[in-house]
Steps between C-alpha positions, in 0.01 A plus 500: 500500500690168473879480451632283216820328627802392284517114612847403355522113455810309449547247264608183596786428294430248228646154596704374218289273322674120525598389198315183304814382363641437855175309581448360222855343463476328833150368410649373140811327692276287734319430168804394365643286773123299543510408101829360627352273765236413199777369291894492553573653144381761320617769146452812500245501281301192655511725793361827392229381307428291845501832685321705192845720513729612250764274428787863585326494848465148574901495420538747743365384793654106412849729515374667863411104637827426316685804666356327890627123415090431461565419131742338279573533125686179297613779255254407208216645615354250750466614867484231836445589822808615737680375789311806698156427407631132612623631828203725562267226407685226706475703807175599477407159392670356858363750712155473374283425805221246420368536834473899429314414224234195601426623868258753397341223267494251763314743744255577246396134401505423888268790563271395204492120593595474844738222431867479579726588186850437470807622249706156420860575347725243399837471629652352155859413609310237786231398350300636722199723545408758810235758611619801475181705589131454615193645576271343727145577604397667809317165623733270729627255217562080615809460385847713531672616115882593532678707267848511444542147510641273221244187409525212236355555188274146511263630776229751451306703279765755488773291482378289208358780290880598453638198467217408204699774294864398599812323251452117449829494690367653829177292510718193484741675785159533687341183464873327602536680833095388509573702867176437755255761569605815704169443735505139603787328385280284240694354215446642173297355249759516205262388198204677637692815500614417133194427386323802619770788364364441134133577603637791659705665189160446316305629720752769593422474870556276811219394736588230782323414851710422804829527392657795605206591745338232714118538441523784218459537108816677314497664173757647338587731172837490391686814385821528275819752488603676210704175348157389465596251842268423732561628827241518750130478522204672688338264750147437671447281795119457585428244784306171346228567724421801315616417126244476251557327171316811367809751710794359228391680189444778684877530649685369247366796302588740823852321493592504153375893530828551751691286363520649182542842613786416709628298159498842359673682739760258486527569138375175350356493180380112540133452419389240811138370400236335740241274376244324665 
């Protein structure tokens, strides 16, 4: 005969359940604070029917972003962005690491083509452009890239696909220094390089040969910042050996695949187009 036996279970104690309001108020003040960096004004009304919420709780959570210096108020209604969303982005803005965010890209487009890539960034206070990351393929390469070093902005693919989108002012700066090329001293071409930068802003890219790389092919995709500036561009150098006429449709679409993706991150909202 068997013997029942009284099993006595414990219940776990019931974990408060977390409330929706708490997450759902932070979720609705990043909401807020993006329609902000959509446009710099908004009413309270504009603003809850843009976030489908009631005009009570879209006043709210303007007074919470108000409460943090994230928001301002002119009094009749009309609400700016604060000095702390100002800070916050500033700092965020100046910390932002492009290299953080184009070194995985580079790898991948040097592991799918087997061709050097580079990140250009301009240096806009000299006028001048560097390398400020690369990714270069296994195979020995014939010629030696070096980042972290400022070049003019006549010379090279990557130099002249930022350049292309720059004030009337700098060009001019640019074309008066007319400063030699950073490989071999030659003197720069001053009309040729004028001539070519509006067949680059309509074609949205920058091919050269032997320029910035003795023997190679450079392409370049520009990217912009979130004044809509340019500010770098993605970069391919293929030897001319190996170039194809067929390879630059090909890239430019790779390129202008990065580029815009690191346009993005860096919270432009500038439409850059390619055409043929």
């Amino acid at each position: 005969m068997s013997t029942a036996r009284a099993i006595s279970v414990t219940k776990s104690p019931v974990k408060k359940k977390q409330s929706s309001d708490d997450t759902g108020t932070v979720s609705r003040i990043l909401q807020v604070l993006q329609c902000f960096s959509e446009q710099p004004e908004w009413r309270v009304g504009l603003l809850a029917q843009r976030l489908k919420l009631p005009r009570s709780t879209a006043h709210r959570l303007l007074n919470l972003c108000r409460a943090q210096g994230f928001v301002e108020s002119d009094g009749v209604g009309v609400y700016r962005p604060g000095l702390g969303l100002y800070r916050l982005a500033g700092r965020l803005s100046f910390q932002m690491p492009i290299r953080r965010i184009a070194a995985p890209l580079l790898t991948e487009f040097t592991q799918h083509f087997s061709e050097a890539s580079l990140l250009t960034v301009l240096e806009r206070t000299a006028l001048k452009v560097f390398f400020a990351a690369k990714a270069e393929p296994s195979a020995p390469m014939r010629y030696v890239i070096e980042t972290n070093t400022l070049a003019p902005l006549g010379w090279g693919a990557s130099a002249r696909a930022i350049l292309a989108f720059m004030s009337e002012a700098d060009i001019a700066e640019v074309a008066r220094r007319a400063e030699p090329s950073p490989v071999d001293g030659r003197p720069l071409d001053v009309k040729e390089l004028l001539k070519s930068l509006p067949k680059i802003r309509t074609k949205g890219y920058a091919i050269t040969r032997n320029q910035r790389t003795p023997e190679g092919v450079g392409i370049a995709v520009p990217f912009f910042d979130a004044a809509g500036e340019v500010a770098g561009n993605v970069c391919v150098t293929v030897p001319v050996f190996r170039f194809k006429p067929r390879d630059e449709p090909v890239f430019v679409k790779a390129l202008a695949e990065m580029a815009a993706k690191i346009s993005d991150a860096l919270g432009s909202e500038r439409v850059h187009t390619i055409s043929d």
